[in-house]
Residue, then its C-alpha position, 0 to 999 in steps of 0.5 A: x954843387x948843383x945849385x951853384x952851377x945853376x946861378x952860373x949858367x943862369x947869368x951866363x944866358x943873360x949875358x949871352x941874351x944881351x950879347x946878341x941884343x947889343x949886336x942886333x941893334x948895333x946891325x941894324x943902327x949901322x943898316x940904317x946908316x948905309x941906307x941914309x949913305x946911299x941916298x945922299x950918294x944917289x941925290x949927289x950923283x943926281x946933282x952932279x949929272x945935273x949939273x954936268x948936263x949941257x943944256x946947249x946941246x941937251x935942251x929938252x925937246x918937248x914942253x913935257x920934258x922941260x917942265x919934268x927937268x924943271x921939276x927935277x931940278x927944284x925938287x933937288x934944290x929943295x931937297x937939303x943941297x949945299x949951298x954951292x950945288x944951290x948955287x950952280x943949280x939955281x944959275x942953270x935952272x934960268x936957262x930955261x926960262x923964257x926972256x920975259x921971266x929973266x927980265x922981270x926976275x933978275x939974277x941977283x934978286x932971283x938968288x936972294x928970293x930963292x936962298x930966302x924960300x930955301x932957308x924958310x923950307x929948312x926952318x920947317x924941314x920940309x922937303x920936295x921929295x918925288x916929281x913926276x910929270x902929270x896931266x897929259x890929257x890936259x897939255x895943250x900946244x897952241x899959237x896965238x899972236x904968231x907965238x907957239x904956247x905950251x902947257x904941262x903940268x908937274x906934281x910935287x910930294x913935299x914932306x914936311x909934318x906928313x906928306x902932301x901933294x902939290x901940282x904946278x902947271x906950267x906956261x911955255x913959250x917957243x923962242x927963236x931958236x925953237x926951243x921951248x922956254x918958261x915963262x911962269x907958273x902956277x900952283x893949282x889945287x887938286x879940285 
């Protein structure tokens, strides 16, 4: 009887070894899924402030803080957004946009080429996934032909294969009403 009884208890671990395996791997599949849950609620929040922000009332006051909300705002537009939150993004982004670059950028034309560069970045998966504003000892205010200039600069982490690093600096211009608008920008190398 002795030997039966050891056949028994013998499967009876296996079976319970096996429980427990099923179940880990159970909690840590559904760990996983509310962690991924939670960043696409936190990136949606964050496009849903954005585009709740006023920018008539909440303009950013210095070169440094239009180019960090630039930058904000094309990380989140190439960071997997439904079309409509594109959309809406894409429209307030212009807002600050110096006249010079809406004029040589109309809107429709401006959506066209952005839906374009999105659809070309999702084919590569590839994602902006961090900015942060960088290089103030290299920001510069000046004025030249009556008109105040600005420059700031944005790094971008865009993950696609690996993660790389990109750094745009931006040119900005005072408009009339004293706020601080883009009129273009560069990617520069990190030499």
């Amino acid at each position: 009887m002795k030997k039966a009884k050891r056949p028994a208890s013998t499967l009876f671990t296996l079976i319970s070894v096996a429980a427990v395996i099923i179940v880990m791997i159970f909690v840590t599949r559904s760990q996983q899924s509310n962690k991924e849950k939670e960043k696409s609620l936190e990136k949606l929040s964050e496009v849903d402030k954005m585009l709740e922000m006023n920018l008539d009332e909440e303009y950013p006051q210095t070169p440094r803080e239009v180019a960090e909300l630039h930058g904000n705002m094309t990380r989140l537009l190439y960071s997997g957004l439904k079309d409509e939150e594109i959309a809406g993004l894409a429209i307030m982004i212009r807002d600050l946009y110096d006249e010079e670059l809406i004029e040589i950028n109309p809107e429709e034309q401006y959506l066209k080429d952005l839906y374009s560069d999105i659809a070309l970045w999702q084919q590569l998966d590839r994602r902006i996934e961090y900015s942060i504003i960088v290089n103030d000892n290299q920001e510069e205010i000046y004025s030249q032909d009556g008109r105040d200039y600005a420059t700031a600069f944005v790094s971008f982490t865009i993950t696609e294969k690996g993660k790389t690093s990109r750094r745009r600096h931006y040119l900005m211009r005072k408009d009339k009403e004293g706020r601080w608008k883009i009129l273009g920008w560069e990617e520069i190398s990190k030499d």
